[in-house]
N, C-alpha and C positions, 0 to 999 in steps of 0.2 A: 651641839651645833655651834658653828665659829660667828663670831657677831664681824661687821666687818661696816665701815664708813661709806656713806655714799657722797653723791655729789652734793647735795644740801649739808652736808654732816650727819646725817640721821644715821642712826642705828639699824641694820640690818641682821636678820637673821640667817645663815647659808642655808636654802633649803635644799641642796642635794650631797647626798653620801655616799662615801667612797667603799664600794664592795672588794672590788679586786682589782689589780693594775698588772699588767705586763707590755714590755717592748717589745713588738712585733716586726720592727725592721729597723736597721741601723747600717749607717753607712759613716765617712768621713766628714759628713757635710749635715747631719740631721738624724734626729730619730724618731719614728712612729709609736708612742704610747696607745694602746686598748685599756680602758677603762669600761670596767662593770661598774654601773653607779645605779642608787636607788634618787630616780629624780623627781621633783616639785610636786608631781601627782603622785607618787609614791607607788607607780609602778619601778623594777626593774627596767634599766636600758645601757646603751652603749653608749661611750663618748670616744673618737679618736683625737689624742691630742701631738701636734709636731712639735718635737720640742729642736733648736738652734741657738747658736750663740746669740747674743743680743749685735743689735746692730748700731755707730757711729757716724755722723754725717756733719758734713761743714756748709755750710753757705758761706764759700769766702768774696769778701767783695773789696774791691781795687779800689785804689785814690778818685776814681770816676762813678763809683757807684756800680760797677759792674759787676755782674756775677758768673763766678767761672760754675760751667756744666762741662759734664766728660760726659762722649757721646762715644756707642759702644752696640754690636750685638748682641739684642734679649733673646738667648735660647730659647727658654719657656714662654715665648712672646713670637717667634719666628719676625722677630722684625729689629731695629735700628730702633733706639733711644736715647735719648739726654735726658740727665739727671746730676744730681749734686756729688763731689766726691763721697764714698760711702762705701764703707766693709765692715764685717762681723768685728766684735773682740776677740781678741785671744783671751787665752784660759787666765783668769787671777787678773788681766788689763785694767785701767781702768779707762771710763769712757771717753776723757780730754787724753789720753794716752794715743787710744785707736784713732781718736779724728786727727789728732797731729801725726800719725803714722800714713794714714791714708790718704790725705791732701798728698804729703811729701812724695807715698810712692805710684800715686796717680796723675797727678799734675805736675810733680817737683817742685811746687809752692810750700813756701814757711810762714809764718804770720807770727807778728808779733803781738798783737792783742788777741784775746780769747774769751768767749763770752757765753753762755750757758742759755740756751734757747728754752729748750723742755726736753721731755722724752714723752714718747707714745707708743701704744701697743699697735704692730701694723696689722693684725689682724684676731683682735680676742677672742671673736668664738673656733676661732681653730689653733693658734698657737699664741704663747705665753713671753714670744720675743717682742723684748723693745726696741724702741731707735731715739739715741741722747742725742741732740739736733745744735749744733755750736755754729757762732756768727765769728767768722775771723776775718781780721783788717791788718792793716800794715803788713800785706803779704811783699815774700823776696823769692826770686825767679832762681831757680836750679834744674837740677837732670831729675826726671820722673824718671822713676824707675818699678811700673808697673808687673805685676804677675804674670808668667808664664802664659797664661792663661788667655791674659788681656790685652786687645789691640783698642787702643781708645784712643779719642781724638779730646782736644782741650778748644773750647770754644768760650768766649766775652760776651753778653750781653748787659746793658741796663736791666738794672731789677724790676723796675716796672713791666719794662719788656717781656720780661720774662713771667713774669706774673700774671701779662696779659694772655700771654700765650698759653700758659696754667691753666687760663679758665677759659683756653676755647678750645680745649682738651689737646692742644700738640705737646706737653708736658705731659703725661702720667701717670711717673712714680709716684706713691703715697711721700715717700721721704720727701723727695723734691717739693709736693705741693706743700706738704707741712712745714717744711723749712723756711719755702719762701713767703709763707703767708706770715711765721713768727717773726722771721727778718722784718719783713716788713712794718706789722707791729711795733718790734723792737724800735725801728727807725721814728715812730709816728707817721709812717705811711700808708696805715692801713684806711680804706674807705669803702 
C-alpha cells in the first residue's frame, strides 16, 4: 500500500487497489478510464476516471483594479457565462506558458508581471485535472486572437465587484471563483 501526506501532514495509508484498468472512450478532447479496483471495504468495485489536459488561468487586473472576464457560450451549460481567461496546456507546456498563451489569444492582453496563485483539482473524485491559477499586472492592449471555435466578448469589472457578484452566484466557474478569491487574498483583500 502507497502512504501518501494529508492536510495536517499525517501519514496515510491508500486503502484502495488497483485490479485492472482500461480506456473505454477517447476522443481529441479527453478520455474515459474504467478501473476494477478492490476498495476501502475490501469488496470489488468500479471507478470511472476522465482523464484531460490540466488546465491555466489568469486573473489579470488593470492599473484600476479591474478584472478582465471573457464572456462566452457554455455548451454543456446551455447558457452564457463569464469567467477568467483560461484553456487546457498543451502537451510538454508548461503552466505560466498556457496562461501567457491564453490571455494573449482570448483577450489580446500581455502583462508584464506574473505571479503564481495556486493550482487546484476542479473536480477530484471524478478527474485528476488541475488548474495553475496566475495574478497578472502591467497588462498591454493588442489583437486577441481567439479559437475557431470561440466567439467571446472581453468585459472590466472591479475585483470586488466581481467578487461580489461570485458570491451571489452570477459568476460560476470553479476557476473563476477560485482565482478571484486567491487574488484577492493575494491583494490583502480578503474578508
Amino acid at each position: 500500500m502507497t502512504e501518501y501526506r494529508g492536510p495536517g501532514e499525517e501519514v496515510a495509508t491508500n486503502p484502495w487497489r488497483l485490479l485492472a484498468s482500461e480506456v473505454v472512450h477517447r476522443n481529441p478532447w479527453f478520455r474515459v478510464r474504467h478501473d476494477r479496483v478492490r476498495r476501502p471495504d475490501g469488496n470489488a468495485g468500479d471507478w470511472y476516471v476522465v482523464e484531460t489536459s490540466d488546465n491555466a488561468a489568469v486573473v489579470a487586473l488593470d492599473d484600476q483594479g479591474r478584472v478582465c472576464l471573457v464572456g462566452e457560450w457554455i455548451y454543456p451549460l446551455g447558457a452564457y457565462g463569464w469567467a477568467v481567461p483560461s484553456g487546457a496546456l498543451h502537451p510538454d507546456e508548461e503552466p505560466l506558458v498556457a496562461a501567457q498563451r491564453e490571455l494573449r489569444e482570448e483577450t489580446g492582453l500581455t502583462a508584464t508581471r506574473w505571479e503564481a496563485l495556486g493550482c487546484f483539482h476542479l473536480s477530484q473524485g471524478l478527474t485528476p485535472q488541475a488548474s495553475y491559477l496566475f495574478l497578472a499586472t502591467g497588462l498591454h492592449h493588442g489583437p486577441a486572437r481567439p479559437e475557431p471555435t470561440e466567439r467571446l466578448q472581453v468585459a472590466w469589472m472591479p475585483l470586488d465587484e466581481a467578487w461580489t457578484r461570485a458570491c451571489a452566484g452570477a459568476l460560476s466557474d470553479s476557476v473563476t471563483l477560485v482565482g478571484l478569491a486567491w487574488a484577492r487574498s493575494r491583494l490583502g483583500r480578503a474578508n
